[in-house]
Each structure stands twice: as C-alpha cells, then as structure tokens.
C-alpha positions as CSV (number, residue, x, y, z in Angstrom):
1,X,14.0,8.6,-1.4
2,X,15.0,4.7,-2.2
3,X,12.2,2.6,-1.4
4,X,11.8,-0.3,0.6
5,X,10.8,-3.8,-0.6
6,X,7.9,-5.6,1.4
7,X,6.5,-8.8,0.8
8,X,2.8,-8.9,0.6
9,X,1.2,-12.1,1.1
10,X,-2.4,-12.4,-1.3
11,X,-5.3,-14.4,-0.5
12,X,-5.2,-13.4,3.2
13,X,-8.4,-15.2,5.1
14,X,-11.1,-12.4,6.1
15,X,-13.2,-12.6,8.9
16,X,-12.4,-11.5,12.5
17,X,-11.2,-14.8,13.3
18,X,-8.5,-15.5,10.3
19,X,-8.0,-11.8,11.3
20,X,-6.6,-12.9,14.9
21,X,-4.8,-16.0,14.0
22,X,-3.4,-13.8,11.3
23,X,-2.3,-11.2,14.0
24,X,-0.9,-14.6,16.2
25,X,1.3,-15.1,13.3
26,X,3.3,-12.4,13.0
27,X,1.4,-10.8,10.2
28,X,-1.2,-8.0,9.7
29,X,-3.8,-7.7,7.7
30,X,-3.6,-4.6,4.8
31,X,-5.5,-3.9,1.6
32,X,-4.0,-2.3,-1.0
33,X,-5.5,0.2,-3.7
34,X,-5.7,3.4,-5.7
35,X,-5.0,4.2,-9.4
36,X,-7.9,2.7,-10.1
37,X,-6.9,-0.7,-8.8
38,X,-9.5,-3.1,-7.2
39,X,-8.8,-3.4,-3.5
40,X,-6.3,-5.9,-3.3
41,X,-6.1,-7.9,0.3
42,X,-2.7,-8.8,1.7
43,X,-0.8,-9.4,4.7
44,X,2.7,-8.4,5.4
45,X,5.1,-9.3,8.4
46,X,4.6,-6.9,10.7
47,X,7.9,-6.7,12.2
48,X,9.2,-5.8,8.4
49,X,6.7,-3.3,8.5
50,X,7.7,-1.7,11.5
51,X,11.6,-1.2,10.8
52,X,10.0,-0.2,7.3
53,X,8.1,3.0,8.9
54,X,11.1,3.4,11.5
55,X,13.5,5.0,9.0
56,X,14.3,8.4,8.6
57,X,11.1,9.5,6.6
58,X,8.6,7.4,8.8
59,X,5.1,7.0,7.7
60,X,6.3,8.7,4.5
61,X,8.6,5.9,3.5
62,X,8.3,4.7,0.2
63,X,7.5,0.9,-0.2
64,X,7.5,-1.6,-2.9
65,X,5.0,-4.3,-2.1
66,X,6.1,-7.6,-3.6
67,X,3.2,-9.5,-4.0
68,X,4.7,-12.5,-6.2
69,X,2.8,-11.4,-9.3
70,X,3.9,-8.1,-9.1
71,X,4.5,-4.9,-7.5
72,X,3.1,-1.6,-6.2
73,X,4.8,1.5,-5.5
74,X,2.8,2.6,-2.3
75,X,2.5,4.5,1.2
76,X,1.4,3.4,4.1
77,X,-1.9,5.1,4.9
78,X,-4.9,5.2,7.5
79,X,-3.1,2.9,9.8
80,X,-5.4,1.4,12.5
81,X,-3.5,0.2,16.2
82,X,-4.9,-1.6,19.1
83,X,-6.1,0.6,21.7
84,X,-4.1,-0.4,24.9
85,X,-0.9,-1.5,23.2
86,X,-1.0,0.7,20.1
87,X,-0.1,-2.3,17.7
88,X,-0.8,-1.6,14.0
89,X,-3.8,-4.2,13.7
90,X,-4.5,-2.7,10.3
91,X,-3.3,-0.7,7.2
92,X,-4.3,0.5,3.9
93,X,-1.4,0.9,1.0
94,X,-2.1,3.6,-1.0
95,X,-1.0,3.3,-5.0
96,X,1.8,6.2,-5.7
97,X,3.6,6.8,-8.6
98,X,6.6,8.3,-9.3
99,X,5.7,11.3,-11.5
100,X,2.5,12.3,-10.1
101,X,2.6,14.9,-7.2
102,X,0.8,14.1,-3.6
103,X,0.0,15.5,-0.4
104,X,2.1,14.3,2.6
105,X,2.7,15.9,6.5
106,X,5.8,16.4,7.4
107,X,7.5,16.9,11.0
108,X,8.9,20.2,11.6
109,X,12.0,20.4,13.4
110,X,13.8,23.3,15.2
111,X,17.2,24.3,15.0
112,X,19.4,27.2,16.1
113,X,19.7,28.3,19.6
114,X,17.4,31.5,20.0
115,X,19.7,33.2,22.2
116,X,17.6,36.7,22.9
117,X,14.6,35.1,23.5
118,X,16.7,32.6,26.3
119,X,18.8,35.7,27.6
120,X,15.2,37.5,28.3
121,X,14.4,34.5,30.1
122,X,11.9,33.8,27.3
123,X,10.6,30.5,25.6
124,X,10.5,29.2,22.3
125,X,7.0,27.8,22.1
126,X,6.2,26.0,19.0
127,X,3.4,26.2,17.7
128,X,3.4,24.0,14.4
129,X,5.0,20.8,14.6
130,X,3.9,19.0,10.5
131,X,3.5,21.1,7.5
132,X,1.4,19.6,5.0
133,X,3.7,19.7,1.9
134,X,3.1,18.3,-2.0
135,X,5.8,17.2,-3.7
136,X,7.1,14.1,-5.9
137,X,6.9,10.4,-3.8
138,X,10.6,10.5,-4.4
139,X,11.2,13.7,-2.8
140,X,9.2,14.0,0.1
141,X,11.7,15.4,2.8
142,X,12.2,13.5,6.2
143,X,11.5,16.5,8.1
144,X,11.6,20.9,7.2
145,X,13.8,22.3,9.8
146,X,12.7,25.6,11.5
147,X,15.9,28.0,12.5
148,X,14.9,30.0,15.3
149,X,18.2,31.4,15.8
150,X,17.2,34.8,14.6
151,X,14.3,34.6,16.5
152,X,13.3,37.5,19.5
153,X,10.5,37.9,22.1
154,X,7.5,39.0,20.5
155,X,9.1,37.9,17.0
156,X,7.9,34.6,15.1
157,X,9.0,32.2,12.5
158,X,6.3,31.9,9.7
159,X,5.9,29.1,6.9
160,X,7.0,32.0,4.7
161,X,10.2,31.7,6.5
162,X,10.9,27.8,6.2
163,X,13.3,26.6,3.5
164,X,11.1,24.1,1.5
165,X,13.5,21.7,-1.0
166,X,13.5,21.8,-4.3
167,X,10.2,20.5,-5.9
168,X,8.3,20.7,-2.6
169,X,5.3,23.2,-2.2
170,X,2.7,23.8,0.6
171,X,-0.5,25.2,0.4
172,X,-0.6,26.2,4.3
173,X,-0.9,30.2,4.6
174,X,2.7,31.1,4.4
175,X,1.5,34.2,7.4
176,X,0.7,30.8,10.0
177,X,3.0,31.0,13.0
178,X,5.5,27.9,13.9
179,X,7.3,28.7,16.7
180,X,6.8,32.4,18.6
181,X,9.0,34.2,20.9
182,X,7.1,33.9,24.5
183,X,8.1,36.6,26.9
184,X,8.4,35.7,30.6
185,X,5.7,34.8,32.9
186,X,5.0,37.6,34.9
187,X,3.3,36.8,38.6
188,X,0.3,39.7,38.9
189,X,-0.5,41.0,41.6
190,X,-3.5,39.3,42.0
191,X,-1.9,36.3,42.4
192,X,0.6,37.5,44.7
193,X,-2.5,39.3,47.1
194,X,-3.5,35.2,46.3
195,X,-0.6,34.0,48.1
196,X,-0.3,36.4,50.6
197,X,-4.2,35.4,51.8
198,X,-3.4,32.3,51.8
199,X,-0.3,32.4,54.3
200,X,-2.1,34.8,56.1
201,X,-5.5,32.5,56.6
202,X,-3.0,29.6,57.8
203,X,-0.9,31.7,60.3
204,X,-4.3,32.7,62.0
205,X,-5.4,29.0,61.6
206,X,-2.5,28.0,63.5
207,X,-2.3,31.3,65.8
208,X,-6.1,30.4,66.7
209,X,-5.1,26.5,66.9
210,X,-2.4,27.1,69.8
211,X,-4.8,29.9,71.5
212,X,-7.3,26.9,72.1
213,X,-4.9,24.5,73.0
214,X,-3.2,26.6,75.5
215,X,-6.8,27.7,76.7
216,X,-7.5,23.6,77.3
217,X,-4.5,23.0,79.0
218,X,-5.2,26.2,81.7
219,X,-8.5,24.5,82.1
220,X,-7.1,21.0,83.1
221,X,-4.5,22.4,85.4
C-alpha cells in the first residue's frame, strides 16, 4: 500500500478557542505520537484528510505527515467527529513503521451468489462485517472478501474459511461465524390464531356497530 503525503502544520494554538478558529479555517487539530515520540501537536487540512481516508483502504490508509522538519510514517487513529454533523474535530496519528507488524480491522465483504440458500427462499445474514487482522503497514488489505457461493441453509462461512493474503494473520477464533445460511421465516400458528382474533374482534366490532345504528334509526322513525 503507497502512502499518502499530508502536510502537518506544527505549533498549532491550543485551547478551545484557537481550537474553533482552527476548525473555521479549514484545518483540524491532531497530535501525533508513538515509537516513543513525544506527542507532537499539528494541524492538517481537513479536506486533504478526508479524500486521504476516502481511498480504497479507508481509515487504514497509510500517511506520510510532512511536517517541514521531517516526516512520520503514520495511521489515522481514535478519530473524534462532531456529534450532529459527524465532522472529524479531532485525530490522533499513530507512529508505524514499515517492518514492524500491527493490528488493524478490516471490512469484510461478500461475494458469490448463494444460490440454494436464495432458491429455498433463504437469507444470507451476515453476521461479521471487520476481521481484526495483523499484518505489515504495507500490506494491510482494503477489505477480505467472504464467498458465500457454496453456502446452504443451515451451512456457514467461518474465519477458517476466508482467504487471508500473504503476510496477513488474525487472531479471531477461526470456528466464529460470518455469514450463516437463514432458513425461511415460518408464520406459527400462534400467530396466525393471532391474526385470525384479530379480524374476528373487528368483524364483531363492526357487526355490533351497525346493529346499534340500525337499532337508533328504528327508534327515530
């Protein structure tokens, strides 16, 4: 995975009100650290950081943060966003490097058509959708596909069953379902006695209605 080059601007103001004129600007406020680096304060554009984290790999995009003086290979980590409009106000970069392994979550995506389980007029109900993967910051995958093409009412797709790449592990029980074969809803017959109480209540509601309505008309005549 290439990464992409940021600008981070040092010597941000702090305080919550250089914090909102900083947000006016265009800019949000991040810190970056890790590796044993002192927690460095910055600001980067945000709109660069949003079509940053709107590539393929997402929050898992690698980033070079150009700070003038020098640079840090990082990920974009505990990302805070305003309530209402769900803005990132805030973000920490976390300090990678390229031969050290880390921990990163990782959507997972189906594919195939699971025809039995749609001729049975079944569902496909996912039940898993990020695996928790380790792997090199250069090879951290954009998503794991899921092929439930094989897949069957009753049957299931495990983590044993998904195709990791090459250098990329996961520590999640490889028995944990991700997507299961639903059979079809089947109406009991509670619900149908249910139903059938129901319609019967409002036919003798309205039977009952028109007996006292005809009943008041007799009267007035």
């Amino acid at each position: 995975m290439a990464e992409v080059v940021l600008a981070a601007e040092v010597g941000r103001p702090t305080g919550s009100r250089a914090v909102r004129r900083l947000r006016r600007e265009g800019k949000i406020p991040a810190v970056i650290y890790g590796h044993g680096t002192d927690p460095l304060p910055v600001a980067v554009v945000a709109r660069e950081l949003r079509i940053a984290l709107n590539s393929e790999a997402g929050a898992n995009q690698l980033l070079s943060l150009d700070t003038g003086s020098g640079t840090y290979l990082a990920l974009a980590r505990e990302m805070q966003r305003h309530p209402v409009a769900q803005t990132v106000t805030h973000v920490d970069f976390i300090i990678v490097r390229r031969d050290e392994v880390i921990s990163a979550d990782v959507p997972i995506i189906l594919i195939g058509e699971a025809l039995e389980v749609h001729h049975g007029d079944g569902l496909v109900d996912q039940q898993m959708f990020t695996l928790a993967i380790n792997a090199l910051p250069t090879a951290i995958p954009s998503a794991i596909e899921a092929d439930v093409t094989d897949l069957t009412i009753g049957g299931q797709i495990r983590v044993s069953d998904l195709a990791l790449p090459a250098g990329v592990t996961t520590d999640i029980d490889p028995e944990t379902a991700v997507a299961i074969g639903q059979p079809p809803r089947v109406i009991t017959e509670e619900e149908t006695g249910e139903g059938a109480e129901s319609v019967e209540g409002a036919e003798a509601t309205a039977e009952s209605g028109g007996d006292a309505s005809a009943e008041a008309g007799s009267e007035e005549s």
